[in-house]
N, C-alpha and C positions, 0 to 999 in steps of 0.2 A: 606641298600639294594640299596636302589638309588645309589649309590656315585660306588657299584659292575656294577651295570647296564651300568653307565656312562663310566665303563674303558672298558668293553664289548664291547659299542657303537663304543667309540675311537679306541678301535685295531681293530673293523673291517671297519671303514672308512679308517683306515690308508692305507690303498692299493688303487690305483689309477684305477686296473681293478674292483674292488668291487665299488667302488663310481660310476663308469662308467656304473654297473648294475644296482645299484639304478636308476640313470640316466633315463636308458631305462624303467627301471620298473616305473617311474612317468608317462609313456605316456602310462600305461597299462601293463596286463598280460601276459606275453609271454616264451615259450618252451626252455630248456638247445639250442637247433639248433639255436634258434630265437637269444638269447645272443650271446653266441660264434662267428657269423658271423661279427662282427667286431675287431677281436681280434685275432692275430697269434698265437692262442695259442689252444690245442687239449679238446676236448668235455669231458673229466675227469678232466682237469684242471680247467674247467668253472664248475665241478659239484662239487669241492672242495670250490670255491668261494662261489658257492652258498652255500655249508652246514653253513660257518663261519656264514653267511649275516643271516641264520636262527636260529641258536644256539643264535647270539645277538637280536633275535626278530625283526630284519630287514625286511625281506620277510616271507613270508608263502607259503607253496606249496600243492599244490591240490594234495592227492596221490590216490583219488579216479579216477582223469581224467586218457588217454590213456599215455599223454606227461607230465603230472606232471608240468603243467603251474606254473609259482611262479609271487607274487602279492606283492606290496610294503606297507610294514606296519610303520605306521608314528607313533606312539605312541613314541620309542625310539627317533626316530630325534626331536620329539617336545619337551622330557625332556632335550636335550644337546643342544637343542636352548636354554628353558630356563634356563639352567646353563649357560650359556654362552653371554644373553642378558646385568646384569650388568656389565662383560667386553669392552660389545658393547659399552654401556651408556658412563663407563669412559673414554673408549676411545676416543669415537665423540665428549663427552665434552673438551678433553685433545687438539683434531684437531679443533673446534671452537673457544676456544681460540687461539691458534695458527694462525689461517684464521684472527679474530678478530684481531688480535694483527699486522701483515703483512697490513692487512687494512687499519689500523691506521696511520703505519708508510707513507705509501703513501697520508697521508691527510696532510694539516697544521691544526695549532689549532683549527682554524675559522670555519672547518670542519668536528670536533667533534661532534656524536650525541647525543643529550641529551637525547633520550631513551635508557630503558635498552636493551645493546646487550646479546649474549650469552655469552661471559664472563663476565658478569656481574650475571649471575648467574651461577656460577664458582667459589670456594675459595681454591688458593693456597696461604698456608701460608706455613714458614720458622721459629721454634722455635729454640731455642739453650736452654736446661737448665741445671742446676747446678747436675746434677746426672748422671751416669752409664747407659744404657741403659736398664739390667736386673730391676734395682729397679725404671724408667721410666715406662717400661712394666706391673711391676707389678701395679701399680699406675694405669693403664690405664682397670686393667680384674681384681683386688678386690676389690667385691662391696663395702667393709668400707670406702677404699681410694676416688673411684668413687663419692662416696655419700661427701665426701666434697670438692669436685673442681666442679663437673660439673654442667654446666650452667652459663649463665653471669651473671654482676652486679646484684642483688635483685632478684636470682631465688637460691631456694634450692631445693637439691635432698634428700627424705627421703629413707634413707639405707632400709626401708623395700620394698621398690620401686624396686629396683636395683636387676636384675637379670642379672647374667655374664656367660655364656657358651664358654670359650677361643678355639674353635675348627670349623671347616667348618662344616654346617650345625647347631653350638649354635646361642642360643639367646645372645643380649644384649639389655635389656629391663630397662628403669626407667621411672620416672615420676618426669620432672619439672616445679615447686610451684614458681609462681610469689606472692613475700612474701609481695605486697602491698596491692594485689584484691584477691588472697588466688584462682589465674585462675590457670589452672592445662592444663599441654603439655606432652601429652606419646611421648617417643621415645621407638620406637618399631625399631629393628634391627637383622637382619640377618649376622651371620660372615661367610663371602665367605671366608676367609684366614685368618690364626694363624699362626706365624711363631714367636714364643718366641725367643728372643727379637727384633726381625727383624722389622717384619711389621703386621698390623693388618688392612684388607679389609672390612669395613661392607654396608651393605643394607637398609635401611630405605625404608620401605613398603608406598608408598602412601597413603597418610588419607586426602583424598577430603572436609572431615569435619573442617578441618585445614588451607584449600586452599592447599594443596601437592596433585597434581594429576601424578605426577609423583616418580618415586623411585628415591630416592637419593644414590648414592654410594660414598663412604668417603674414602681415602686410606691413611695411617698411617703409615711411614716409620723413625726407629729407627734409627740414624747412631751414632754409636760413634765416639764423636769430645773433643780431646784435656781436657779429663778426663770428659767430660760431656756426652750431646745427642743431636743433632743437630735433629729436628722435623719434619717430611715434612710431610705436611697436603695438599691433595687436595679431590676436593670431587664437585656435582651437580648433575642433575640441577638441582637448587631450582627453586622456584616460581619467576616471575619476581617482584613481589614488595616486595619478603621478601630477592631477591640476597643480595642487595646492604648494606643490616642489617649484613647477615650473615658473612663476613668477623667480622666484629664489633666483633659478639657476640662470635666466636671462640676468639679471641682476649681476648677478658674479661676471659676468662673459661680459658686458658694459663695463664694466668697471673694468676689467683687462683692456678693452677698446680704447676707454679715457685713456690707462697709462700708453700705450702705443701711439696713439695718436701725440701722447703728453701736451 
């Protein structure tokens, strides 16, 4: 039902006189006369906008008043904000790197910080492995598979852990066991995007319990390369003392993927 609501939202922002409504209607209540006057366009065509803007639960209109004032209703824009926040996320991570990086080059060595910057809690990796991209995918959304690669050096995933929902709005959910102190680390995950065998989007929900006060969004891009799968991992922000791990520990947990996949 959401994801109905969401395409509702977008076809009716999609028009530049409708957004320009909402516009007006953020500064208050105001009459089909009251709109129209910035717009060359006739008093039936501004009441056509307005119907779209109410059908998507945009506006509301008083039909008890004389003028049928209409009033801006924020409920929809606040779910397609939040549909559209972990794109924000990835994105400003994707441009702080970037910034970080341009930084850098304008410094010399001596001028390197030794605090953690923003790309430092940031991990773009580059796999290449021995398999097809179909049978990669699958490896990556069945929990049997799942339950023996993921996690680094001395962490296992037990398969009754492992829940996989390959679709926008599934879960991927398990639970990794540091197999020395027997400490236990939920990954809780949201899949923004499924695209068999393409790419694979997910969400990690903050757990302040954990130190993660922020959501993590990971993006997983399949490419076939030269009979294999060329891997492209990027994904943030982590915590600032757990960035500088996390490359590592993606490393370790590929490297178990290569040998399964062998």
């Amino acid at each position: 039902m959401l994801s109905d609501q969401l395409s509702v939202t977008f076809q009716a922002l999609a028009d530049p006189t409708r957004r320009a409504i909402l516009s007006r209607l953020f500064e208050g209540e105001a009459t089909v006369t009251e709109l129209a006057e910035p717009f060359p366009v006739s008093l039936p065509a501004i009441s056509r906008h307005l119907k779209v803007l109410e059908r998507a639960g945009l506006i509301s209109r008083d039909r008890s008043a004389q003028y049928r004032p209409s009033t801006l209703r924020v409920e929809p824009l606040k779910e397609a904000t939040e549909w559209m926040e972990p794109y924000r996320e990835l994105w400003q991570g994707r441009m702080d790197r970037l910034g970080a990086h341009l930084d850098n080059l304008k410094k010399g060595p001596a001028d390197m910080p030794d605090s953690a910057t923003q790309s430092d809690r940031h991990v773009a990796i580059v796999r290449t492995l021995d398999a097809p991209p179909d049978q990669v995918w699958r490896a990556w959304v069945e929990p049997e598979q799942v339950a023996r690669w993921w996690g680094p050096e001395g962490f296992e995933t037990p398969l009754d852990s492992v829940v996989i929902e390959p679709r926008p709005g599934g879960r991927y959910d398990l639970l990794m066991v540091d197999t020395g102190s027997g400490k236990q680390y939920p990954v809780r995950q949201e899949v923004l995007e499924a695209s068999a065998p393409e790419l694979l989007v997910l969400r990690h929900a903050p757990m302040p319990e954990h130190g993660m006060v922020e959501a993590i969004v990971t993006r997983i891009e399949f490419h076939a390369a030269d009979g294999g799968t060329r891997l492209e991992i990027s994904g943030g922000p982590y915590p600032a003392e757990m960035g500088p791990n996390a490359e590592a520990g993606w490393s370790q947990q590929l490297d178990k993927l290569a040998r399964l996949l062998g």
